[in-house]
C-alpha positions as YAML, in Angstrom:
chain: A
units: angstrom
residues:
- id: 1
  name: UNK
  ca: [-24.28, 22.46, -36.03]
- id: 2
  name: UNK
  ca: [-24.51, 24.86, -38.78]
- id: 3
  name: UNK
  ca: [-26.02, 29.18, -38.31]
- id: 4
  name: UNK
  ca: [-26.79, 30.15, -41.39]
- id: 5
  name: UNK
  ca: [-25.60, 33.94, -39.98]
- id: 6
  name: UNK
  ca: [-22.13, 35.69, -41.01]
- id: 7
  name: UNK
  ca: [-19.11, 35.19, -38.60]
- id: 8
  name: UNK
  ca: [-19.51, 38.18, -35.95]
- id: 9
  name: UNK
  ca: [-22.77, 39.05, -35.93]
- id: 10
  name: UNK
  ca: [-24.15, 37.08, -33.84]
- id: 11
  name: UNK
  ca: [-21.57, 34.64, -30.94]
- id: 12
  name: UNK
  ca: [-22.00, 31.51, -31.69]
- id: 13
  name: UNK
  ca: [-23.21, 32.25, -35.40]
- id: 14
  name: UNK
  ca: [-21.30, 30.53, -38.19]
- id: 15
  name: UNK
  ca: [-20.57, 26.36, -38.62]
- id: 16
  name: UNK
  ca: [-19.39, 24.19, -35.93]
- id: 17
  name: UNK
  ca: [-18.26, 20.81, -37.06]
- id: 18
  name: UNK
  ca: [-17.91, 17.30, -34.83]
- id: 19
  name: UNK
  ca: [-18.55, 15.98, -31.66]
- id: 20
  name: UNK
  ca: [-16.52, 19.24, -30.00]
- id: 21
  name: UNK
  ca: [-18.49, 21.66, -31.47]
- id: 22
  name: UNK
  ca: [-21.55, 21.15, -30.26]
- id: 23
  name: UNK
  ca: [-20.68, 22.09, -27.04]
- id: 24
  name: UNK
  ca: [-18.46, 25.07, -28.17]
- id: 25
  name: UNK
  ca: [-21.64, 25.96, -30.15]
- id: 26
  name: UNK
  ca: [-23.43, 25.87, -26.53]
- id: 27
  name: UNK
  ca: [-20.88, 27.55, -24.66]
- id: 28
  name: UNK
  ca: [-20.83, 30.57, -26.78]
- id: 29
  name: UNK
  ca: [-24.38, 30.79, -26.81]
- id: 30
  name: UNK
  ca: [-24.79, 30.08, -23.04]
- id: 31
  name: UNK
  ca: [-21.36, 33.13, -22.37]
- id: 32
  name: UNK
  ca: [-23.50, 35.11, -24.53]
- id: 33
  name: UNK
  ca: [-27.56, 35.03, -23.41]
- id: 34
  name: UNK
  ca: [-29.34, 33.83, -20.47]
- id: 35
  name: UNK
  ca: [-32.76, 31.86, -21.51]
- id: 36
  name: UNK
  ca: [-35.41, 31.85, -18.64]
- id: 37
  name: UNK
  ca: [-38.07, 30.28, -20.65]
- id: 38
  name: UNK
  ca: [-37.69, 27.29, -23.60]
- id: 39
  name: UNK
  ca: [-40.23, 25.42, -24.50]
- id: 40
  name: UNK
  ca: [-40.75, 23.42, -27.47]
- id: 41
  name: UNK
  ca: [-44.19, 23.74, -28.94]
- id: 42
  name: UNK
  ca: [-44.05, 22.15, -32.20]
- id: 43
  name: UNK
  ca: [-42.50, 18.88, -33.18]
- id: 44
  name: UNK
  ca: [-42.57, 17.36, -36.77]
- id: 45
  name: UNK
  ca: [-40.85, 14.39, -38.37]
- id: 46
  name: UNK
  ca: [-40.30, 12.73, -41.65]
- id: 47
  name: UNK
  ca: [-37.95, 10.13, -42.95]
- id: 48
  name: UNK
  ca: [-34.32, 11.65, -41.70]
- id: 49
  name: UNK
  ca: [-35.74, 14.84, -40.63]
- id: 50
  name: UNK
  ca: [-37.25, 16.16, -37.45]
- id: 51
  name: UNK
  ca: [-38.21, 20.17, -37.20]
- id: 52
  name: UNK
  ca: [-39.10, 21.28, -33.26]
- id: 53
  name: UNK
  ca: [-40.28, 24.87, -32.89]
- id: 54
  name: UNK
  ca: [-39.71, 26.63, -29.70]
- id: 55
  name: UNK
  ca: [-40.04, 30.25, -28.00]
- id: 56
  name: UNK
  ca: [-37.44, 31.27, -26.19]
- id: 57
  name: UNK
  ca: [-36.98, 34.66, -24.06]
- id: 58
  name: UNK
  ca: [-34.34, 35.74, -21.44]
- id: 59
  name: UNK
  ca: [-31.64, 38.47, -22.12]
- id: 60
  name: UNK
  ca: [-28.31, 39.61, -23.09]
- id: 61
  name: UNK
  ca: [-25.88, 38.66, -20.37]
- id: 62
  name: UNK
  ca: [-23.58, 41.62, -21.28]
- id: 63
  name: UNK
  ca: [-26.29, 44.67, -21.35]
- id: 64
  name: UNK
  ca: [-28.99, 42.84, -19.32]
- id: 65
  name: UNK
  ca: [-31.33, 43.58, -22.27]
- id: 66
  name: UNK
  ca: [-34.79, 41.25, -23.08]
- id: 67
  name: UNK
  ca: [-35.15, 39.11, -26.20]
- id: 68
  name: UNK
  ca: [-37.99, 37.01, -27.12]
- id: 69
  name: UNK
  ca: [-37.85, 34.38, -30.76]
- id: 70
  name: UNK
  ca: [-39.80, 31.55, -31.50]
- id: 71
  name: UNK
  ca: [-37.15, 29.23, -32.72]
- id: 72
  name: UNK
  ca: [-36.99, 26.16, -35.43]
- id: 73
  name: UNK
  ca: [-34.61, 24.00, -35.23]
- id: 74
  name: UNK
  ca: [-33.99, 21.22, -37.84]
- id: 75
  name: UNK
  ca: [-32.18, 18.14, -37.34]
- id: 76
  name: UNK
  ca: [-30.66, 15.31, -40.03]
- id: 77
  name: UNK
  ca: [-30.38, 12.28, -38.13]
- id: 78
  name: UNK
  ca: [-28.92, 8.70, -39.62]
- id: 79
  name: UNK
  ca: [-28.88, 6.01, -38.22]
- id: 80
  name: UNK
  ca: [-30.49, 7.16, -35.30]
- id: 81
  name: UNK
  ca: [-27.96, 9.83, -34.58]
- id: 82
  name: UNK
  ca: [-28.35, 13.43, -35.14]
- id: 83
  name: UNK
  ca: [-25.30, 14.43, -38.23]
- id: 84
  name: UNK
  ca: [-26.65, 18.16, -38.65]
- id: 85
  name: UNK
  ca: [-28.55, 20.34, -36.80]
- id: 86
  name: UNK
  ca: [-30.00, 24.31, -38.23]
- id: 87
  name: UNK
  ca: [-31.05, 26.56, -36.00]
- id: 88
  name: UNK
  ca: [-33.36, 29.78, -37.56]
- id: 89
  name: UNK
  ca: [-34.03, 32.59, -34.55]
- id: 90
  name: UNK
  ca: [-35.08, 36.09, -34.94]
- id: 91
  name: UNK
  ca: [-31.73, 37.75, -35.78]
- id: 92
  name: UNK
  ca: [-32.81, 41.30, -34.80]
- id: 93
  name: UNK
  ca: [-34.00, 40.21, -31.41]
- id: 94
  name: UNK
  ca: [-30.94, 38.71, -30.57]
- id: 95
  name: UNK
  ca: [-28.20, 41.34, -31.79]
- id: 96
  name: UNK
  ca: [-30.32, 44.58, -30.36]
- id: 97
  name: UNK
  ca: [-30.47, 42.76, -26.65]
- id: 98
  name: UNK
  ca: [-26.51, 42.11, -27.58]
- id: 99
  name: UNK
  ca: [-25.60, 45.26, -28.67]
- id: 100
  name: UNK
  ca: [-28.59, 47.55, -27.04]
- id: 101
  name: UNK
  ca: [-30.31, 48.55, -30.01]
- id: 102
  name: UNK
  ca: [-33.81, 49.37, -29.89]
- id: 103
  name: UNK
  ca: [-36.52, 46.55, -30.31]
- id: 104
  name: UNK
  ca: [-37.38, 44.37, -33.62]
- id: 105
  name: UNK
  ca: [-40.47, 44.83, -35.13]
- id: 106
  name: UNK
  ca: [-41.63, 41.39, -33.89]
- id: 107
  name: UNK
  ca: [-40.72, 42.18, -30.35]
- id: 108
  name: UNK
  ca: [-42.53, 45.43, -30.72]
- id: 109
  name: UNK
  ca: [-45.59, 43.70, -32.04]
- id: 110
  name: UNK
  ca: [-45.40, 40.67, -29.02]
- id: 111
  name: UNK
  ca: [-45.79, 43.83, -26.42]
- id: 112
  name: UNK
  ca: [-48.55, 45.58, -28.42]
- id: 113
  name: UNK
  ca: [-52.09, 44.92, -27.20]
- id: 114
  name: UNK
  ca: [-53.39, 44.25, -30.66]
- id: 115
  name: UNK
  ca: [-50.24, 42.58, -32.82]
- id: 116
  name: UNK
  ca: [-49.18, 46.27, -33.79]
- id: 117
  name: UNK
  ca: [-46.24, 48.55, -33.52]
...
């Protein structure tokens, strides 16, 4: 499992290596943020890799604060197995529902009626 985000600014950013840290990767995530919606709504493979794009929304478990990302996640499988997964969200969504910050831009533009700030 690797986040391509520096140590601390996001939980469960950072590189989690073997069969444990998947679900250490999961458990800080899960200690962290509460999803009420995933769904995948993109799926593409080729050769060793498979991309799947999903939006997710809940919130914060420690302020009780929204988020909303669309999410791509990109596996490396051989033989069958999945040897590396990436995971790409929308940072600033994330860290101002952690840390109650005011809104991205892209959440901003997801409540406007026409795509705008």
């Amino acid at each position: 499992m690797v986040g391509r985000r520096p140590e601390g600014t996001l939980p469960w950013a950072g590189t989690w290596r073997g069969r444990e840290g998947v679900p250490r990767w999961f458990d800080a995530l899960n200690a962290a943020m509460e999803y009420d919606r995933a769904e995948p709504f993109e799926r593409y493979a080729q050769g060793d890799t498979v991309i799947e794009l999903f939006h997710g929304e809940g919130h914060a478990k420690p302020t009780g604060r929204p988020f909303k990302s669309d999410i791509a996640r990109i596996y490396t499988m051989r033989r069958g197995r999945i040897v590396r997964v990436r995971n790409f969200y929308d940072t600033a969504a994330y860290v101002a529902a952690l840390r109650d910050l005011p809104e991205s831009p892209a959440q901003k533009r997801e409540r406007s009626p026409r795509g705008r700030p």
